[in-house]
C-alpha positions as CSV (number, residue, x, y, z in Angstrom):
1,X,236.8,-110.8,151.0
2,X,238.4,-107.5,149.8
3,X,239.0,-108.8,146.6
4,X,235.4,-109.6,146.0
5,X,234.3,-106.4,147.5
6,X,236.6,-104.2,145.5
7,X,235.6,-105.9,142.4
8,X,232.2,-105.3,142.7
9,X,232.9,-101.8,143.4
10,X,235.4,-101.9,140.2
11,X,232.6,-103.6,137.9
12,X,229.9,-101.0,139.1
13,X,232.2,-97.9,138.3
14,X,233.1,-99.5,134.6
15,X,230.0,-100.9,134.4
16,X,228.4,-97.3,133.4
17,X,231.6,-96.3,131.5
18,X,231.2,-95.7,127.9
19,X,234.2,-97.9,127.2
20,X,232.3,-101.0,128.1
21,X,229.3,-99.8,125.8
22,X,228.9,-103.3,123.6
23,X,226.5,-101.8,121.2
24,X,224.7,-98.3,120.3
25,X,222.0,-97.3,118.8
26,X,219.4,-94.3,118.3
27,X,216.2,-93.8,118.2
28,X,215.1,-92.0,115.2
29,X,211.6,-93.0,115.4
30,X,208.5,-93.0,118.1
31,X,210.7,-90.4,119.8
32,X,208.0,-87.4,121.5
33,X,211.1,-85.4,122.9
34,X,212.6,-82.6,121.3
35,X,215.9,-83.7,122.5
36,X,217.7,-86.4,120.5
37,X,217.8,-90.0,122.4
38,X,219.5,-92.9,122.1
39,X,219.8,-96.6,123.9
40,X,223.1,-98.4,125.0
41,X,224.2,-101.8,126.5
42,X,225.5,-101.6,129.2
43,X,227.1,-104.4,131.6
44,X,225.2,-104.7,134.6
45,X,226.5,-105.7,138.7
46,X,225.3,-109.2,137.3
47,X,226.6,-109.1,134.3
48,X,224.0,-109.4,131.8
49,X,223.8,-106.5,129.5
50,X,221.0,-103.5,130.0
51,X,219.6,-101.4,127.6
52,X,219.8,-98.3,129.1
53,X,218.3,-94.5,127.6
54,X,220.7,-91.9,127.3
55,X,219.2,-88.3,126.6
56,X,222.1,-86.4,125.0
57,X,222.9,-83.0,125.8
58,X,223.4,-80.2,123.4
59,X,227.0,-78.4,123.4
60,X,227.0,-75.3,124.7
61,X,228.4,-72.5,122.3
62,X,230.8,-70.2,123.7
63,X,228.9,-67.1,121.5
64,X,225.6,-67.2,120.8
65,X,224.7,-64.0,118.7
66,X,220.6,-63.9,118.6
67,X,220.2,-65.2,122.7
68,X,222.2,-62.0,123.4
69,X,220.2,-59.5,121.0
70,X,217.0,-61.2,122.1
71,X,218.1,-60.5,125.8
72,X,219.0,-57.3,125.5
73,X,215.7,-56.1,123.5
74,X,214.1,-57.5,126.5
75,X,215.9,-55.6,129.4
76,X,215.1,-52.4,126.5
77,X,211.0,-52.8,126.5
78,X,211.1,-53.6,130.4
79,X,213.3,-50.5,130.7
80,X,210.7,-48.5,128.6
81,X,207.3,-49.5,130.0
82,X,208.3,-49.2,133.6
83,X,210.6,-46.0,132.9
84,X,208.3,-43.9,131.0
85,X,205.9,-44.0,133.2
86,X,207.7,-41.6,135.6
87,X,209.1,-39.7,133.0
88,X,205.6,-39.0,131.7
89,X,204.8,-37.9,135.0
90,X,207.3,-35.8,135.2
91,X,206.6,-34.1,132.1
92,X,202.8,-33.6,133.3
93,X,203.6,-31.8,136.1
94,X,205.8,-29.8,134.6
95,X,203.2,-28.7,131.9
96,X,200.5,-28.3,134.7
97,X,203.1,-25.9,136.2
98,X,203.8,-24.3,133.2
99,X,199.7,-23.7,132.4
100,X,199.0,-22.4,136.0
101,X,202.2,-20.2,135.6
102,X,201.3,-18.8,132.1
103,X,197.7,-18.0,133.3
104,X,198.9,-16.2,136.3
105,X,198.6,-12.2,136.9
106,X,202.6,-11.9,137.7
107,X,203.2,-13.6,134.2
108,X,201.1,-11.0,132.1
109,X,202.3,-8.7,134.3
110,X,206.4,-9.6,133.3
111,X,205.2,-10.3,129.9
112,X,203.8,-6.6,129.7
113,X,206.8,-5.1,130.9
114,X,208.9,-6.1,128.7
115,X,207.1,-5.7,125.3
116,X,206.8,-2.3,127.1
117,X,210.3,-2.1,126.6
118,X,210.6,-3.0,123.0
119,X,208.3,-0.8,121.9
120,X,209.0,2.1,124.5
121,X,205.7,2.2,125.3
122,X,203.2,1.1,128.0
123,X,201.7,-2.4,126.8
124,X,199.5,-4.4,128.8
125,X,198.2,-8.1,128.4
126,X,194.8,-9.4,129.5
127,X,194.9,-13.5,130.9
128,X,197.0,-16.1,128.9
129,X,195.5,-19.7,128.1
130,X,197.9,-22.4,126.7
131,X,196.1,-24.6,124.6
132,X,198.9,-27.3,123.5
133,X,200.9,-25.4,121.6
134,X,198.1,-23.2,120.7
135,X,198.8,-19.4,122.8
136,X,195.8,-16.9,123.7
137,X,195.6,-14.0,125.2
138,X,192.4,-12.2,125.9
139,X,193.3,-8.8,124.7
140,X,196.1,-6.4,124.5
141,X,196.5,-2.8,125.4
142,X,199.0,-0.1,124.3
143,X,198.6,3.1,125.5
144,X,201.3,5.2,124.1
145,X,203.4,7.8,126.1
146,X,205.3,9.3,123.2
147,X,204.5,13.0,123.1
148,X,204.9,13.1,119.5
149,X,202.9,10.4,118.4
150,X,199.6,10.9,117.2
151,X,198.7,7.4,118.7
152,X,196.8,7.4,121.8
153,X,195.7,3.8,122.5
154,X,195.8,0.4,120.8
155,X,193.5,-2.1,121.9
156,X,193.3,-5.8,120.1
157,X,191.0,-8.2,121.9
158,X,191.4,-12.5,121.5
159,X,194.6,-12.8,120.4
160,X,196.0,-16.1,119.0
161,X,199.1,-17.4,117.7
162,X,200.8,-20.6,117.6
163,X,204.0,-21.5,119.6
164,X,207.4,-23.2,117.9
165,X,208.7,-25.6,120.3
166,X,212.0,-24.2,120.6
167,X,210.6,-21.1,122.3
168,X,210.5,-23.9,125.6
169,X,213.9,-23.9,125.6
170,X,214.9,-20.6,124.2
171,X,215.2,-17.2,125.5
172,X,213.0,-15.6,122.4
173,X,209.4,-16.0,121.7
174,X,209.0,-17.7,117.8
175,X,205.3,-17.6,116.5
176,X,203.5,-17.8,113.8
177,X,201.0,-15.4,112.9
178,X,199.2,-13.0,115.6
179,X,195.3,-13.3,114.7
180,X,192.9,-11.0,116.3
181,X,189.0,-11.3,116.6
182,X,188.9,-7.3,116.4
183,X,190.8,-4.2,117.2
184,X,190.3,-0.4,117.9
185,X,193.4,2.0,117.5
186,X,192.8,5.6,118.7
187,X,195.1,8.4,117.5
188,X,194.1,12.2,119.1
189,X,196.3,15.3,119.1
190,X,196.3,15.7,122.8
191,X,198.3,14.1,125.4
192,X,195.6,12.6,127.8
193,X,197.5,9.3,128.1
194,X,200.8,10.6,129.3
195,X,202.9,7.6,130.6
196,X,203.6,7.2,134.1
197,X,207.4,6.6,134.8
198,X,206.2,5.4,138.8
199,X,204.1,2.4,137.1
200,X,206.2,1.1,135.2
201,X,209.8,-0.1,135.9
202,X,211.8,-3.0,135.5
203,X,211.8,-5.3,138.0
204,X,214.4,-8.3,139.7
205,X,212.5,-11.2,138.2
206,X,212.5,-14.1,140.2
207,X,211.1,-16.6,138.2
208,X,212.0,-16.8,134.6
209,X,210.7,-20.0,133.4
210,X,208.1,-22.6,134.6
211,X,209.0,-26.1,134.0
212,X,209.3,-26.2,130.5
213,X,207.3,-23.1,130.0
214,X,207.8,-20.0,128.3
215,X,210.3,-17.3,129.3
216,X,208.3,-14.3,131.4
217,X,210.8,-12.0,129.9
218,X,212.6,-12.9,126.4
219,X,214.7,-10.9,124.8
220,X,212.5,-10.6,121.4
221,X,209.2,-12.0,119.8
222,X,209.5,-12.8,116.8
223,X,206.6,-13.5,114.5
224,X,205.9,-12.6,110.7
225,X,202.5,-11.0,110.7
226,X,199.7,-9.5,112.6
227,X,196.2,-9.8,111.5
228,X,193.1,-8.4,112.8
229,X,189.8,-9.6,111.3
230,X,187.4,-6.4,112.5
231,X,189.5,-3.0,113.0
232,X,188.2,0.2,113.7
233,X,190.3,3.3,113.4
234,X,189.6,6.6,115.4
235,X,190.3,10.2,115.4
236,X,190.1,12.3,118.4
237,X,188.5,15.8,118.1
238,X,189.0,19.0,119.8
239,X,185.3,18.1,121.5
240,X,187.2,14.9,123.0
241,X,184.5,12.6,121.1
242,X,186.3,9.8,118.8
243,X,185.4,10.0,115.2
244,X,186.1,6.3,113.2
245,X,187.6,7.6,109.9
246,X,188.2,4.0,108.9
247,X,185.0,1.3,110.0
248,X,185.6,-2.6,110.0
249,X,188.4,-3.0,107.6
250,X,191.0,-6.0,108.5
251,X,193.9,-5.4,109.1
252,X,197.3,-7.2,108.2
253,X,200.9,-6.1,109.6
254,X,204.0,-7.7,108.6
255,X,207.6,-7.4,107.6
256,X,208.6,-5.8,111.3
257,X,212.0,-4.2,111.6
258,X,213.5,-1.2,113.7
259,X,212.9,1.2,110.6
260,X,210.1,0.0,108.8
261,X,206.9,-2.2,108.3
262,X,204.2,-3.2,106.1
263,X,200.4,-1.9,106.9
264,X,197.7,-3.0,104.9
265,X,194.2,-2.8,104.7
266,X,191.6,-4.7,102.8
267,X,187.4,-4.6,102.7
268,X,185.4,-1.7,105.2
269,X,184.9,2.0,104.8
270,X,186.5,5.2,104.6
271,X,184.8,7.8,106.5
272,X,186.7,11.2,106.4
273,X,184.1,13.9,107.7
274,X,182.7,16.8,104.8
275,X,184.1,13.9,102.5
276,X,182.1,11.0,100.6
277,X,182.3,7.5,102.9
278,X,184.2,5.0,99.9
279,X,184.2,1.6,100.0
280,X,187.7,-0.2,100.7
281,X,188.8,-2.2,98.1
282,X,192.7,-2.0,99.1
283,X,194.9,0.2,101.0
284,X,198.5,-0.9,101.1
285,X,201.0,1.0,102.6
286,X,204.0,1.2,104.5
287,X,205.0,3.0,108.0
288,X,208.1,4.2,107.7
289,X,210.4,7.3,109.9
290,X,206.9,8.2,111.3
291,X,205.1,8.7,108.1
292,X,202.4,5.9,106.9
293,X,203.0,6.4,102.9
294,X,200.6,4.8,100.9
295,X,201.7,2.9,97.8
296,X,198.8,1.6,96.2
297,X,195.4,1.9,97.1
298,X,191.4,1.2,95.5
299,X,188.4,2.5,96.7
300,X,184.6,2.0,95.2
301,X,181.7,4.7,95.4
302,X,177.6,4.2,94.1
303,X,177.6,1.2,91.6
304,X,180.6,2.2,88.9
305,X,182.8,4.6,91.1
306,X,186.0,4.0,91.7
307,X,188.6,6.1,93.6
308,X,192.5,6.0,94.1
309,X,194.6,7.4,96.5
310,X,198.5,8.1,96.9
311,X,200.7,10.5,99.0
312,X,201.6,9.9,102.8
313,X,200.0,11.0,106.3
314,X,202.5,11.5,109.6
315,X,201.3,9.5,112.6
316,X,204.0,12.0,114.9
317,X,204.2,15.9,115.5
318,X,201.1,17.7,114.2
319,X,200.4,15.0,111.3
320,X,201.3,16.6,108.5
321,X,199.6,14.4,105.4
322,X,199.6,15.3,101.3
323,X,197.6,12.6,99.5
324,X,196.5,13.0,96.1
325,X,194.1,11.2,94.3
326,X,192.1,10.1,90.7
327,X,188.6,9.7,90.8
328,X,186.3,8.4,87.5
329,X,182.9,7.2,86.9
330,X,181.7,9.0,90.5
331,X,177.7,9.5,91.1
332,X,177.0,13.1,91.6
333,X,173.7,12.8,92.9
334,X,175.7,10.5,96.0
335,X,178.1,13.3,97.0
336,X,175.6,16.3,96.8
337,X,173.5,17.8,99.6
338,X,170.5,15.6,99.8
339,X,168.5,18.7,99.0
340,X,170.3,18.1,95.5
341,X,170.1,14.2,95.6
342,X,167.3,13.7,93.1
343,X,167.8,16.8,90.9
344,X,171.2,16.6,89.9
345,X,172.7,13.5,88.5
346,X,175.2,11.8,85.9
347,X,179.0,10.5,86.6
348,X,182.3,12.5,87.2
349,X,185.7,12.0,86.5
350,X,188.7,14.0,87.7
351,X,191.4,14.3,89.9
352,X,192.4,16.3,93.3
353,X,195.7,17.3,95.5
354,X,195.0,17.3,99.7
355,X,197.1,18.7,102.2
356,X,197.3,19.9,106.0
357,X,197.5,19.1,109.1
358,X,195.0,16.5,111.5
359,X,196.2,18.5,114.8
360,X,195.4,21.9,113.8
361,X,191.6,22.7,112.5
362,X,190.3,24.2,109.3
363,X,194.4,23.7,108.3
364,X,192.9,21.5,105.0
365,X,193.3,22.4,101.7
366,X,192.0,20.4,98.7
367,X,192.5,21.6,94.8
368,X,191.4,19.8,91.6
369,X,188.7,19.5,88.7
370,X,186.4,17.1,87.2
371,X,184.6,16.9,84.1
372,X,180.8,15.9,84.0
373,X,179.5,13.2,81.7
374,X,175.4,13.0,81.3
375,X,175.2,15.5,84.4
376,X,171.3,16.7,84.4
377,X,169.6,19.0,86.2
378,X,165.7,18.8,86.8
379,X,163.1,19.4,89.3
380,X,164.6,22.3,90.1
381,X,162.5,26.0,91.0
382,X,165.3,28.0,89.5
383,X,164.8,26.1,86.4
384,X,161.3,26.7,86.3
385,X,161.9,30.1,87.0
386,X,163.8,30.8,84.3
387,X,161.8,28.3,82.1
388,X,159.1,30.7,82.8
389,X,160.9,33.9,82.1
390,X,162.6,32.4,79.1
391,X,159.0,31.1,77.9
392,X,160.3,27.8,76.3
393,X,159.7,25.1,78.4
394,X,162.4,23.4,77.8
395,X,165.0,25.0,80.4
396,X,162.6,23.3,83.3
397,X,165.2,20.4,82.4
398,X,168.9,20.8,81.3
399,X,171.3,17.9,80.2
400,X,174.7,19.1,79.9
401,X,176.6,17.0,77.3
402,X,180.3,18.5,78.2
403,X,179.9,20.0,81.8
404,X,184.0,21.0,83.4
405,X,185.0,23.1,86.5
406,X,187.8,23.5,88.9
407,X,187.1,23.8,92.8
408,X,189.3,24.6,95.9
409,X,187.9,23.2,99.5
410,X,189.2,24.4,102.6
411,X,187.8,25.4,106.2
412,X,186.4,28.3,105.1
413,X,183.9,25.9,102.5
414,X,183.7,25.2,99.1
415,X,184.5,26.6,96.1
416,X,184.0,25.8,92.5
417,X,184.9,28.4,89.5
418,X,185.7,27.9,85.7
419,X,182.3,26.4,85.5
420,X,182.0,25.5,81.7
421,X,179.3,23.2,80.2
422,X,176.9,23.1,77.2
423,X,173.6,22.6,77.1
424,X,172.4,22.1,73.4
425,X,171.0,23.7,71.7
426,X,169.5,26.0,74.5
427,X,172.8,27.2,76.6
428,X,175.7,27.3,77.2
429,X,177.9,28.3,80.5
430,X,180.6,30.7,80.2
431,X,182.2,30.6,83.4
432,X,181.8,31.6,86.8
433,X,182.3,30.5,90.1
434,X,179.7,29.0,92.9
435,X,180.7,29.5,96.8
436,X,179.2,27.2,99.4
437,X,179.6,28.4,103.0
438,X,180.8,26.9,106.1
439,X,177.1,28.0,107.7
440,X,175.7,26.3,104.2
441,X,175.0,30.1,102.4
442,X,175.4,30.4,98.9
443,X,177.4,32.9,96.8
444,X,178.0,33.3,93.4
445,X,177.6,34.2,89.5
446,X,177.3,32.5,86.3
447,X,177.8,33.7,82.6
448,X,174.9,31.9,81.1
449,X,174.8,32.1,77.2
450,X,170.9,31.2,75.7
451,X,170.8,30.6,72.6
452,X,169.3,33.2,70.0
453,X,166.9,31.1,68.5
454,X,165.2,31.4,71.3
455,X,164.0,34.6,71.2
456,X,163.3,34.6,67.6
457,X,160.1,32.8,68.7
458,X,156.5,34.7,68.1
459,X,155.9,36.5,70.9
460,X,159.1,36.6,72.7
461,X,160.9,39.2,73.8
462,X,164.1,39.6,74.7
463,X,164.5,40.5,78.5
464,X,166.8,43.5,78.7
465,X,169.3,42.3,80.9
466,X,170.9,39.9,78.2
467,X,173.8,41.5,75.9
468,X,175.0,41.6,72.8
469,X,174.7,38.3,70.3
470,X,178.2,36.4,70.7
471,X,178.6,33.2,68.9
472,X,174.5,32.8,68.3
473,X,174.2,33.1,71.9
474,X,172.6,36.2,74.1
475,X,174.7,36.4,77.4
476,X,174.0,37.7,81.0
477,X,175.0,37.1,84.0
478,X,172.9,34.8,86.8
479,X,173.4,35.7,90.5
480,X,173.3,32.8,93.1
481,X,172.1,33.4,96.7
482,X,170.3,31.9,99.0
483,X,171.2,28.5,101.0
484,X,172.3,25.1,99.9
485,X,168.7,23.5,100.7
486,X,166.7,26.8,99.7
487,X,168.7,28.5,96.6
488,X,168.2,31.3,94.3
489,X,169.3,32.6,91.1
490,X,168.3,35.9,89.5
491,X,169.5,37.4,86.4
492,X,171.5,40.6,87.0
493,X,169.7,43.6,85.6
494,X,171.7,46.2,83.4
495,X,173.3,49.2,85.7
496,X,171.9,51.7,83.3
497,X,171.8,56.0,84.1
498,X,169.2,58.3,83.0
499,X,170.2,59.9,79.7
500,X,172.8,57.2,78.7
501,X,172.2,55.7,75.2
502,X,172.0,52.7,73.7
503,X,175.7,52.1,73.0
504,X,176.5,53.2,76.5
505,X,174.2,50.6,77.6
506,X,175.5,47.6,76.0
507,X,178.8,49.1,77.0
508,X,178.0,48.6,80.5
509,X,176.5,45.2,79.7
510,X,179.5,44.1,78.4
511,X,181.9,45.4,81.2
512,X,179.0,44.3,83.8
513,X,180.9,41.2,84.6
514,X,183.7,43.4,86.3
515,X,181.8,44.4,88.8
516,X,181.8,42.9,91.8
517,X,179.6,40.0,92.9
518,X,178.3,42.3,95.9
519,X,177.6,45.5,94.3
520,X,175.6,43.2,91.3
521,X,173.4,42.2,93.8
522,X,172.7,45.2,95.6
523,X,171.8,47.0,92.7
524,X,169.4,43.8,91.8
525,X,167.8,44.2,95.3
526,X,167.0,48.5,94.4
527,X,165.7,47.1,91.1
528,X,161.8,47.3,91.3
529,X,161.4,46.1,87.9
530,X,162.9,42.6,88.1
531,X,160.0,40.3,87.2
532,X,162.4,37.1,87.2
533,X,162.5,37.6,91.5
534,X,158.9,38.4,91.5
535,X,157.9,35.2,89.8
536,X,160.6,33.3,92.1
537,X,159.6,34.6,94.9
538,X,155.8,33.7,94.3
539,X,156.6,30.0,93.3
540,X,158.9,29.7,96.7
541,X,156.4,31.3,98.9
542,X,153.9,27.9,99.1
543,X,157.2,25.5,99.9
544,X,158.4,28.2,102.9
């Protein structure tokens, strides 16, 4: 009985044993599975043979290269989508902290303080706005306590610049370029703004940086250029009303350093008051130990005019300036009274030297000359006056081919002597000098040759107040009075004594011009006889 039993149990162990396998075979074909398969006899517990399926495993490789990279790239993108997510969070908030920060009062306020002590100077800052890494500020103020600075206040409104990255994690401020919308810069020679030590003083910080946000109080800004698109300059008067001497110009500042920087202007006007208003072509310049010193300069007047300026100004103490300049091509009948607008025109060209001071009044002093080129002078009573006295006709209009003089301007007005010109062929002008008043009165004589044909005419006569022939030209001398909008011009009369003779008369013509301007026309006022101011006076009297 044990026998039997432990011989079945001994044929159904072999019986599945691949040592009793009788045949083998795979299947190559008809097989659906991905797995290869294959069919063995086997002996059964009767001990018929079966044909049994076997499904065979694939070994298992101790190192399999791509099922680790492919695992590992998955635990990576699992590890990045679910990862990020907080981490992007995080950064959110910390730029929502960082705008609400920037845009706060105590951050302008930090901000403020310590560009006020960079520049040693009180600064202030309207509202930031962060717009990515765009930075604006609504406007900035300088008002500067520097007793010897000739500038008062410094206003720039809608700044913008554009923030490097690294100035998140720096201690410095690096920009790019400072645009402006517009700007007004005040300079005065009195100390209304005087800085107020209380206000301002450095404070225990106590938050330096926001997230990752800008630091309240860096230790320098750095930036290559300022630019402002609509500037207007101003000058304080002794009246306390500000004066623009420079109108919608821009503006561009660059090359900052402790000793020196670059100031250039481009486009707007020039406005210096008792001086034309010029065009600005170019100004560039450079401010340098408290001096602006300009190194190249254009400016354009009327249609052909052109104007060019070089010397320096000083923006401290009492502003001490010496420019000098070359003018050429300049429209007379632009920089004349207008009473003299439309009767006196043609170009100059010339040159003049300026110097003074902008704190102390009536302290400017300008020298130079020009030459006239197709200067004319018409519509003009004097002219018809004299055209009348002269009987020709043709002195009611003068064109002066060569026309040269020299002038000196200053508080006390304007001057202009070694007045030369010709006329042809009916005068000529000797010399002389014309004085123009601070009150707008006229003073001033003028050797006027005319020409000798003239009075070789039928029926002319030779007024007695003209000397001897010099050069084919009769010469007198022509007294200017009057007012810049109302002038007059007389011929002085001959200073002549009962029982002199002839020769003692053209004696005194000829020494006439020594005497002074105010003697000549006093004794032209006790002349009864002067028909030229009789006739004047009759062809003014309708116009008064």
């Amino acid at each position: 009985m044990h026998s039997n039993e432990e011989d079945k149990e001994g044929s159904k162990e072999n019986s599945f044993k691949h040592s009793n396998v009788r045949k083998r075979r795979t299947r190559t074909e008809g097989s659906s599975s991905s797995q290869p398969v294959r069919f063995e006899y086997v002996a059964g517990e009767d001990g018929e043979e079966k044909m049994v399926e076997v499904r065979r495993r694939r070994r298992r490789r101790s190192h399999q290269p791509k099922k680790v990279k492919e695992k590992r790239e998955k635990i990576t993108r699992r590890v990045l989508i679910f990862g990020s997510v907080p981490f992007i969070l995080l950064l959110a908030s910390l730029y929502f902290f960082m705008l609400t920060w920037i845009s706060g009062q105590g951050f302008r306020k930090e901000v403020g303080e310590k560009v006020s002590e960079i520049l040693e100077t009180d600064v202030e800052f309207g509202a930031f706005k962060l717009e990515g890494l765009n930075l604006n500020a609504r406007n900035l103020v300088l008002r500067s306590e520097l007793t010897d600075s000739l500038l008062k206040d410094f206003e720039i409104k809608l700044l913008r610049t554009r923030i490097n990255p690294r100035s998140f994690i720096s201690s410095n401020w690096y920009m790019g370029n400072v645009q402006a919308q517009s700007g007004e810069i005040f300079f005065g020679s009195s100390h209304n703004n005087a800085f107020n030590d209380d206000e301002f003083q450095k404070k225990n910080l106590t938050l330096a940086r926001a997230g990752l946000g800008l630091q309240s109080d860096p230790d320098s800004f750095n930036f290559e250029r300022l630019r402002i698109y609509d500037s207007i300059l101003y000058w304080k008067n002794n009246d306390g009303q500000n004066v623009p001497f420079i109108k919608n110009a821009k503006l561009a500042a660059e090359n900052f350093s402790n000793s020196s920087s670059l100031v250039n202007f481009r486009e707007g006007e020039l406005a210096i008051p008792g001086w034309p208003l010029l065009g600005i072509d170019a100004i560039a310049g450079e401010v340098r130990s408290g001096n602006y010193f300009i190194k190249s300069s254009k400016f354009s007047h009327s249609i052909r005019g052109t104007v060019k300026l070089n010397g320096y100004v000083s923006i401290k103490g009492e502003g001490q300036y010496q420019i000098s300049s070359d003018f050429s091509k300049i429209d007379v009948s632009k920089i004349v009274h207008s009473y003299w607008a439309e009767r006196l025109t043609g170009q100059l060209t010339g040159g003049l030297d300026i110097s003074g001071s902008l704190s102390v009044d009536q302290s400017m002093n300008a020298e130079g000359s020009f030459e006239g080129s197709g200067v004319e002078l018409s519509k003009e009573p004097i002219l018809v006056s004299i055209a009348n006295e002269m009987n020709e006709v043709s002195f009611r209009q003068l064109r002066f081919e060569s026309l040269s003089a020299s002038f000196r301007k200053s508080g006390k007005g304007l001057e202009i002597f070694d007045i030369k010109g010709e006329s042809l062929p009916l005068m000529r002008l000797g010399g002389g000098n014309i004085k123009v008043l601070t009150d707008g009165q006229l003073e001033g004589i003028l050797k006027v040759g005319v020409a000798d044909a003239i009075f070789k005419g039928a029926g002319v006569v030779k007024p007695s107040y003209f000397s001897k022939n010099e050069d084919d030209h009769f010469w007198a001398d022509l007294i200017i009075s009057g007012s810049i909008d109302a002038p007059r011009a007389d011929f002085a009369p001959k200073v002549k004594v009962s029982g002199q003779s002839s020769n003692e008369t053209e004696k005194g013509a000829e020494t006439l011009e020594n005497i002074p301007l105010e003697e000549r026309v006093g004794n032209q006022a006790a002349d009864p006889s002067n028909i030229l101011e009789k006739n004047f006076n009759k062809l003014i009297e309708p116009k008064n």
